[in-house]
C-alpha positions in Angstrom: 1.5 10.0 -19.0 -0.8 9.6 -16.2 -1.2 11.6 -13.1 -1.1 10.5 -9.8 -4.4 11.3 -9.7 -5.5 9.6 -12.4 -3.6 6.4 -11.3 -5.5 6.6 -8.2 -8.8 7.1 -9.8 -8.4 4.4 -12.0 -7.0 1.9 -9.2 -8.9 2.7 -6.3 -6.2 3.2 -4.0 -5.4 6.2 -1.3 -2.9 8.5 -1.1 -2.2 6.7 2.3 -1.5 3.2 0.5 0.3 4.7 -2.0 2.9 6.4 0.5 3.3 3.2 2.0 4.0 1.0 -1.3 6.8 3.6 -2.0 7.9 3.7 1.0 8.5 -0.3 0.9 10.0 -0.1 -2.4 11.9 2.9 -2.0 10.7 4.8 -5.3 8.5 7.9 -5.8 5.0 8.2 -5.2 4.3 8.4 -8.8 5.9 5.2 -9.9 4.6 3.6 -6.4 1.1 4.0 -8.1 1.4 3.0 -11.7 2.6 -0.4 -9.8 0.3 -0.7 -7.6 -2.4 -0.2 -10.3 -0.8 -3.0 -11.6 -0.6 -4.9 -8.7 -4.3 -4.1 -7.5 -5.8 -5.9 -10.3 -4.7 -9.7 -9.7 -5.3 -11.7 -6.4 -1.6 -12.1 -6.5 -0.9 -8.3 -6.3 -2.8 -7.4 -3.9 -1.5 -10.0 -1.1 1.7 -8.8 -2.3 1.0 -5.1 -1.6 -0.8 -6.7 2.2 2.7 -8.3 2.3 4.3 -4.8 1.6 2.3 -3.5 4.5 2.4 -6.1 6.9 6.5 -5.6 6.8 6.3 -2.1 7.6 3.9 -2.6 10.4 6.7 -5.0 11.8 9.5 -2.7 11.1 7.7 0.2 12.7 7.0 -2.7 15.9 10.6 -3.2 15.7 11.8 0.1 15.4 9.7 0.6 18.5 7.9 3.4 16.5 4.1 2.7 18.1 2.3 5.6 16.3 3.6 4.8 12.8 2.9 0.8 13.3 -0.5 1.8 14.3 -0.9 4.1 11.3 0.3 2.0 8.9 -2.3 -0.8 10.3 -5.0 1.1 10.3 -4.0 1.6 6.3 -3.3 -1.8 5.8 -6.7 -2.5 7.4 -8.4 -0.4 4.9 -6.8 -2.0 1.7 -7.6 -4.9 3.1 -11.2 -3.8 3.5 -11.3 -2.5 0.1 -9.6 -5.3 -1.7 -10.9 -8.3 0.3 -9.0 -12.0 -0.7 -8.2 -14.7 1.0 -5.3 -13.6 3.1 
C-alpha cells in the first residue's frame, strides 16, 4: 500500500490540494490522494479536481468565510499553475 507520501511524490500534488479534494468528497486524506493521482493524470481529472476547488471557493464565499475562500484560491491557483489545461 502506498503512503501518503508516496502518493504525493508520485502525483505531484500538495498536502494543501490534497486536504481540499477530501474535503469536497468527504473521505480521508489518504484515499483523497490515491484519487487524485488518478485524477491528475488525464485532462479530464484535473478540470474535475479545478471544479472540486472552484466549489469550495464558492461555498466558503457563501458561507461568508473570507479567509478560507481566499485560502482555498490561492490553492486552487497553484494546481492550476502546476497542471495548466484549458480551463
Amino acid at each position: 500500500m502506498l503512503s501518503m507520501k508516496d502518493c504525493l511524490d508520485y502525483c505531484d500534488l500538495t498536502d494543501e490540494e490534497i486536504e481540499l479534494i477530501a474535503e469536497h468528497e468527504e473521505i480521508p486524506d489518504v484515499a483523497a490522494a490515491q484519487l487524485a493521482c488518478g485524477l491528475v493524470q488525464t485532462t479530464e481529472g484535473v478540470i474535475l479536481l479545478t471544479q472540486y476547488m472552484q466549489e469550495l471557493a464558492e461555498r466558503a464565499v457563501i458561507r461568508g468565510d473570507c479567509a478560507r475562500a481566499e485560502h482555498v484560491m490561492r490553492v486552487w491557483q497553484r494546481f492550476m499553475a502546476d497542471h495548466p489545461v484549458s480551463h
